[in-house]
C-alpha positions as CSV (number, residue, x, y, z in Angstrom):
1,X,-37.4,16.7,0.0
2,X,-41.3,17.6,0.1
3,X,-43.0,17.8,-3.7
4,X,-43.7,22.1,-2.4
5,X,-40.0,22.4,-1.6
6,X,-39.1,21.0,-4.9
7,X,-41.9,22.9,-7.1
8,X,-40.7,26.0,-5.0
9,X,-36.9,25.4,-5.5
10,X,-37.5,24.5,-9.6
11,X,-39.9,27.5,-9.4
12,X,-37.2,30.0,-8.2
13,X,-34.7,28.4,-11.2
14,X,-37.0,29.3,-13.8
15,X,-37.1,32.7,-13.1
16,X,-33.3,32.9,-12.7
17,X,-32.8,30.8,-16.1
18,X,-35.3,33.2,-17.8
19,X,-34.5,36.4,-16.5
20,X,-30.7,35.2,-17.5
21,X,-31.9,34.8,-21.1
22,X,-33.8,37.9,-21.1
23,X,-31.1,39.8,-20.3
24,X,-28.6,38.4,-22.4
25,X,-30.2,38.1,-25.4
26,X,-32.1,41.3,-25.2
27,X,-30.9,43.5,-22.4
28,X,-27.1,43.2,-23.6
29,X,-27.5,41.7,-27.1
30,X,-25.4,44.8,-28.5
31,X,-23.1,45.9,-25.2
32,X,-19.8,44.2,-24.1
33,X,-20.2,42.2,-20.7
34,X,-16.3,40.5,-19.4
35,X,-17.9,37.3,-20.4
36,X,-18.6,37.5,-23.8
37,X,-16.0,34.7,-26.4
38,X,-12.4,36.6,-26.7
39,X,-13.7,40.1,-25.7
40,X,-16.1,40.7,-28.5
41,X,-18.1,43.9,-28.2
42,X,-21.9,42.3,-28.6
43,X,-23.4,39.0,-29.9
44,X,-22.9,39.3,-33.2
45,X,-18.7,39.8,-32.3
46,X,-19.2,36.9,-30.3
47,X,-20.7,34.7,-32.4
48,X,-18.2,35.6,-35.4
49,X,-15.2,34.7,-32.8
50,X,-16.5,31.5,-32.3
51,X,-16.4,31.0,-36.1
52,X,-20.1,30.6,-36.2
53,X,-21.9,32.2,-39.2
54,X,-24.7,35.2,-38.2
55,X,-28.0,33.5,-39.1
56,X,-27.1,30.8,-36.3
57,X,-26.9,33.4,-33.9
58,X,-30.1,34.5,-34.8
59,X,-31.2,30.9,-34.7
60,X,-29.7,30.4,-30.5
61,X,-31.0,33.5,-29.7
62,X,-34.6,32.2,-30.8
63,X,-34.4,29.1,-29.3
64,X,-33.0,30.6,-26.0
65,X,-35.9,33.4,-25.9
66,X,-38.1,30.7,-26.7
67,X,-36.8,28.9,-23.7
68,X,-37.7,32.0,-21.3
69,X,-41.2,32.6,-22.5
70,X,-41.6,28.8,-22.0
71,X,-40.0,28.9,-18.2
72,X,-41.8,31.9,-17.3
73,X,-45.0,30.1,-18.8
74,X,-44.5,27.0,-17.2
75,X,-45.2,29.2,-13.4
76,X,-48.5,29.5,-14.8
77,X,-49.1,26.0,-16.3
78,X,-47.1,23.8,-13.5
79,X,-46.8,20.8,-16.1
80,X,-43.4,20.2,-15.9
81,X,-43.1,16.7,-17.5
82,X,-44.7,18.6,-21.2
83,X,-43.4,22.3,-21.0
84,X,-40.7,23.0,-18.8
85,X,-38.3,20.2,-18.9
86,X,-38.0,20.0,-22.4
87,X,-37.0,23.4,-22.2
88,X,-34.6,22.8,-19.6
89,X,-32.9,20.4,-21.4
90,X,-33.0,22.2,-24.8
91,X,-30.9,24.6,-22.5
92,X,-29.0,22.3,-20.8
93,X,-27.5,21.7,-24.0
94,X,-27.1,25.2,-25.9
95,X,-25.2,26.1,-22.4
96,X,-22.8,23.0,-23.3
97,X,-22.0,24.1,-26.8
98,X,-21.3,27.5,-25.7
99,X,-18.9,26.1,-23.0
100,X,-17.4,24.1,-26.0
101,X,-17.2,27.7,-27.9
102,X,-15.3,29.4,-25.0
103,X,-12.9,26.2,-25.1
104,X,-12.4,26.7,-28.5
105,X,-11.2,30.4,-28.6
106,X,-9.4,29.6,-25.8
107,X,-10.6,32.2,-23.5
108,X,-10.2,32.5,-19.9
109,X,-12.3,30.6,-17.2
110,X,-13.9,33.7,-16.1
111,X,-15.5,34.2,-19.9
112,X,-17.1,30.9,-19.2
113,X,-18.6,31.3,-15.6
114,X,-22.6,32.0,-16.9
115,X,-23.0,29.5,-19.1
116,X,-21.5,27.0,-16.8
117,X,-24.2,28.6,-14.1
118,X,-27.1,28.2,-16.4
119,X,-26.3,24.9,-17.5
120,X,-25.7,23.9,-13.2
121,X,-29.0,25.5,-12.8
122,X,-30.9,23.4,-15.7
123,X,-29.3,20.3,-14.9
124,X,-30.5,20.7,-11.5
125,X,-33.7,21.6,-11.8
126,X,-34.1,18.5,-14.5
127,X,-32.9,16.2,-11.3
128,X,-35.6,18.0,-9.3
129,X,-37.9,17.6,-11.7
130,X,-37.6,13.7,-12.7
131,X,-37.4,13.4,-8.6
132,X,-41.5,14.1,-8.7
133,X,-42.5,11.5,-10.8
């Protein structure tokens, strides 16, 4: 695959990722969605059905905003290697603790789907990237 296809194709993933984490975390931080952990009615429910105490949610919800500023940055920048992978792996790995949190309430498959996305979409744009160098 051509470097410009790649930078293009990782390019498109940030946005995704970030606008994802936008809208989550601010957008919907205080509506229900069908994915939120056993049906809670906003993040702090969710976070509390997961048996996780408040200030954490308050701690993912930084690092995951974080995350989008630093995605939607790195368009700007175009230093993957210091700015944007980090970040995508940072993300790679919240999206694998919340899968681990929808396993642990037990909910259904569906309740999982975005943060099975997100973490598809970070793992593959950290192949993409590593591919350039």
């Amino acid at each position: 695959m051509q470097e410009t296809t790649i930078i293009l194709l990782v390019s498109v993933l940030q946005v995704i990722l970030a606008l994802g984490l936008i809208n989550v975390w601010l957008v919907r931080f205080r509506k229900p969605t069908k994915y939120r952990g056993r049906g809670a009615h906003n993040m702090k429910e969710e976070f509390s059905a997961y048996g996780l105490p408040s200030w954490f949610m308050y701690v993912v919800g930084f690092l995951k905003l974080g995350i989008a500023f630093v995605l939607i940055a790195g368009l700007f920048v175009m230093n993957f290697t210091y700015f944007v992978l980090p970040s995508l792996q940072l993300l790679a790995v919240l999206m694998v603790g919340a899968i681990f949190m929808h396993i642990k309430v037990k909910d259904t498959l569906t309740r999982s789907i975005p943060a099975v996305l997100m973490l598809s979409m970070s793992v593959l744009a950290i192949i993409l990237i590593k591919s350039l160098s």
